[in-house]
N, C-alpha and C positions, 0 to 999 in steps of 0.2 A: 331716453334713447341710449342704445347701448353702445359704449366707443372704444375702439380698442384701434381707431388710428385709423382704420379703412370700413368698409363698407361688410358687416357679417351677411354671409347666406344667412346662416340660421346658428342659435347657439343654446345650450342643454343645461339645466341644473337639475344636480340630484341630490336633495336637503338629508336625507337619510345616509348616504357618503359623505358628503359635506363637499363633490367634484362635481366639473364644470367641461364641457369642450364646445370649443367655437369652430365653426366652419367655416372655409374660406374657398372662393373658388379663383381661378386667373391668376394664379400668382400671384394673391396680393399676399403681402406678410404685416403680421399685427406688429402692434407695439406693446412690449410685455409690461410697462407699467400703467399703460391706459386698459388693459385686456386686466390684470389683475383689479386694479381699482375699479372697472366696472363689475367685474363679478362679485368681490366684496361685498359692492354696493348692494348687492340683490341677497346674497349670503355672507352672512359679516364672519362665518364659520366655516368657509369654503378653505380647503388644504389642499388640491389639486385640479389643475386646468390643463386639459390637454387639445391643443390644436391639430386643425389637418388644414392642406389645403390640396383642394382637387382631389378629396379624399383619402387623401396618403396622410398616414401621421406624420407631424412637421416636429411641435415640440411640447413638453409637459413640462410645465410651471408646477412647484415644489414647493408647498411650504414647511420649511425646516427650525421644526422648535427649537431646535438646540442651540440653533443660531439665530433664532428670532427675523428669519427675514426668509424672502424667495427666493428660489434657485432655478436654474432652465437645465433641461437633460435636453440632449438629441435624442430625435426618434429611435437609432438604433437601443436607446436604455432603457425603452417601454416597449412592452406587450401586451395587452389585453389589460390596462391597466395597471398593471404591477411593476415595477423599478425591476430589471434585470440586470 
């Protein structure tokens, strides 16, 4: 089962990017280390997860080799997938 803290509509992997986005609808907001540790779980090579809820981009989980750990951007620093 997938957990990221509350209840997913629906959520995407794409093994050939190695990214992820969960959807959420109501206002709920995930938990960024149970939404991380589930995606891993599925792709142990996943480097980006991006959330929406009520289909608005909400936030993109980051992972940043340099610093060996995850970082969260607000929606306003993605586009179309890409860090602005």
């Amino acid at each position: 089962m997938f957990n990221c803290g509350v209840v997913a509509d629906f959520i995407s992997v794409d093994f050939n990017s190695n990214t992820g986005a969960l959807h959420l609808s109501g206002g709920r907001i995930p938990d960024m280390g149970k939404t991380i540790a589930s995606f891993t779980a599925i792709n142990k090579d996943i480097k980006a997860i991006d959330t929406f809820i009520d289909g608005n981009p909400d936030t993109r989980y980051l992972y940043v080799a340099s610093v060996e750990d995850w970082q969260a951007f607000p929606p306003f620093k993605f586009v179309f997938g890409e860090i602005k």
